[in-house]
C-alpha positions as CSV (number, residue, x, y, z in Angstrom):
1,X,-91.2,-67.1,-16.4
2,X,-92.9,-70.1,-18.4
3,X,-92.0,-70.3,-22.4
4,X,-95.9,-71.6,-22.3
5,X,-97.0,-67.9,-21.6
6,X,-96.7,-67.1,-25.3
7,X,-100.3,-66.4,-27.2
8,X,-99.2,-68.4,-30.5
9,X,-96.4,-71.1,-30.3
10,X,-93.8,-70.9,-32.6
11,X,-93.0,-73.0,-34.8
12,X,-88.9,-75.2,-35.5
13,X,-88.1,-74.8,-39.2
14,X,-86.0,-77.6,-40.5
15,X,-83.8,-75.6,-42.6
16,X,-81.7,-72.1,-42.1
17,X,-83.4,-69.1,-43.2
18,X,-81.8,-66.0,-43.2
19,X,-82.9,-62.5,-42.7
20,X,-81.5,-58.9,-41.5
21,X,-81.4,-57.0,-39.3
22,X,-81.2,-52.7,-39.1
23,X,-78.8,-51.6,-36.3
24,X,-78.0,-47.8,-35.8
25,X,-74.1,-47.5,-36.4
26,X,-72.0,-44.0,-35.6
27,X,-71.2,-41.7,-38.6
28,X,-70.4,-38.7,-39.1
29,X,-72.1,-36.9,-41.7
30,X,-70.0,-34.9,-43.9
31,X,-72.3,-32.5,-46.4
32,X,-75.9,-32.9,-47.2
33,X,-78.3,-31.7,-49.2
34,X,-82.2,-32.5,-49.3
35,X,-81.1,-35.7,-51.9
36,X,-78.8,-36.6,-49.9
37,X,-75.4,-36.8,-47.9
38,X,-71.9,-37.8,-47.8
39,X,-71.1,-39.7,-44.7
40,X,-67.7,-41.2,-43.5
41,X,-68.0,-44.3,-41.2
42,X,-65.4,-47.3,-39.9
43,X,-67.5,-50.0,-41.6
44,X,-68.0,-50.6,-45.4
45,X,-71.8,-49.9,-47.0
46,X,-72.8,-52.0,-50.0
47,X,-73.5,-50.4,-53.3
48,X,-77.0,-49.6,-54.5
49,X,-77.9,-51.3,-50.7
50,X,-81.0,-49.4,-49.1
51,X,-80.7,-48.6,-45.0
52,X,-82.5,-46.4,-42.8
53,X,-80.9,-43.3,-41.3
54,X,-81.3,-41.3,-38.2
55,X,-80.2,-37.6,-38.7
56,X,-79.1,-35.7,-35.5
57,X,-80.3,-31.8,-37.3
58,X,-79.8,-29.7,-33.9
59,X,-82.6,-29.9,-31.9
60,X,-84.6,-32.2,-34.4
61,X,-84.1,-36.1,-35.3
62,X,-85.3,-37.5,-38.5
63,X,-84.9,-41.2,-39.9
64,X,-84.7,-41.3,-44.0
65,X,-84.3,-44.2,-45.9
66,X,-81.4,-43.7,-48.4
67,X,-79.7,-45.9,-51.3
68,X,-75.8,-46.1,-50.7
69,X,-74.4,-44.7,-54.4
70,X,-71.1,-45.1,-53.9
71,X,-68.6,-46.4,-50.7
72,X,-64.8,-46.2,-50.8
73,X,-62.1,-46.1,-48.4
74,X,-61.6,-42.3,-47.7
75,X,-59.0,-42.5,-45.2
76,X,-57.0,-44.3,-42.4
77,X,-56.9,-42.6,-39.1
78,X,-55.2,-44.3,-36.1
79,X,-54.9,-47.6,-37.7
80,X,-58.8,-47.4,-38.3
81,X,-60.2,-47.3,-42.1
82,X,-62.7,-44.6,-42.4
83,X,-65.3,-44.9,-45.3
84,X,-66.7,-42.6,-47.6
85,X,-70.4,-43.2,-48.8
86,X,-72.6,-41.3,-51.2
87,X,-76.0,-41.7,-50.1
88,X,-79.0,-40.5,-51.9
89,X,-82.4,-40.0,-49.7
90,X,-85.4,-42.4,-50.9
91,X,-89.1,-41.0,-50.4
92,X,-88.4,-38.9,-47.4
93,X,-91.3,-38.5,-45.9
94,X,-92.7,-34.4,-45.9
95,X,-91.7,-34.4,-41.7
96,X,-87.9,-35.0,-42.9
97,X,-87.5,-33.3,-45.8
98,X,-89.0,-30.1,-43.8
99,X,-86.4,-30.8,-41.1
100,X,-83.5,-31.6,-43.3
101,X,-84.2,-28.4,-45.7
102,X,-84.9,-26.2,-42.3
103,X,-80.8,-27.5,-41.1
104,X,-79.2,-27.6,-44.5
105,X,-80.6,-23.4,-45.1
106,X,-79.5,-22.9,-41.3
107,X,-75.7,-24.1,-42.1
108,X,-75.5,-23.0,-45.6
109,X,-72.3,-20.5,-45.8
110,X,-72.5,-17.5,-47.9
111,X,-69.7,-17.2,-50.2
112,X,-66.7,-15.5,-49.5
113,X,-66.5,-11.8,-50.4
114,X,-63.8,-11.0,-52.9
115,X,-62.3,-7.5,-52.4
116,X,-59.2,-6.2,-54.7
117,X,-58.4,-10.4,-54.4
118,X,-58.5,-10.7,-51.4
119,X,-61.3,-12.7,-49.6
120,X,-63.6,-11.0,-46.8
């Protein structure tokens, strides 16, 4: 294939210019609520940094956008660190919030039963 077949030539910039980019990394999500979750991850998230999310919620996906609160190390398994980060849910869209309230009231335990001090 020719590098003439594009429709619009590109054009060499003289200088660097940075940018971003969003790449799905494994975590493991560790409570949630419709705000948002606590997650726990091998990599370190940036304060106050915003990052999309995809949420595996059973037979439903959803991708949120959420503002990391807070990240700190939250334990060291194997010789791996193992991050904790609070994330907070920006603007879900109605789709997610539907399907993150729907799995959040679906895994919600009652409280235990106390019965002459014991719990039930």
């Amino acid at each position: 294939m020719s590098d003439n077949k594009r429709a619009v030539d590109r054009t060499s910039i003289p200088e660097e210019i940075f940018g971003e980019v969003t790449v799905f990394q494994p975590m493991t999500i560790l409570d949630m609520s419709e705000n948002g979750a606590q997650i726990e991850a091998p990599y370190k998230l940036q304060n106050d940094s915003l990052h999309e999310f995809r949420l595996s919620l059973g037979e439903r996906s959803v991708i949120v956008k959420g503002r990391v609160v807070y990240c700190q190390i939250g334990d060291i398994r194997d010789g791996t660190v193992l991050y904790r980060s609070g994330v907070e849910f920006v603007e879900p869209s109605a789709h997610a919030l539907t399907a993150i309230r729907d799995f959040v009231a679906v895994h919600k335990a009652p409280p235990p039963s106390i019965i002459d001090a014991e719990t039930t």
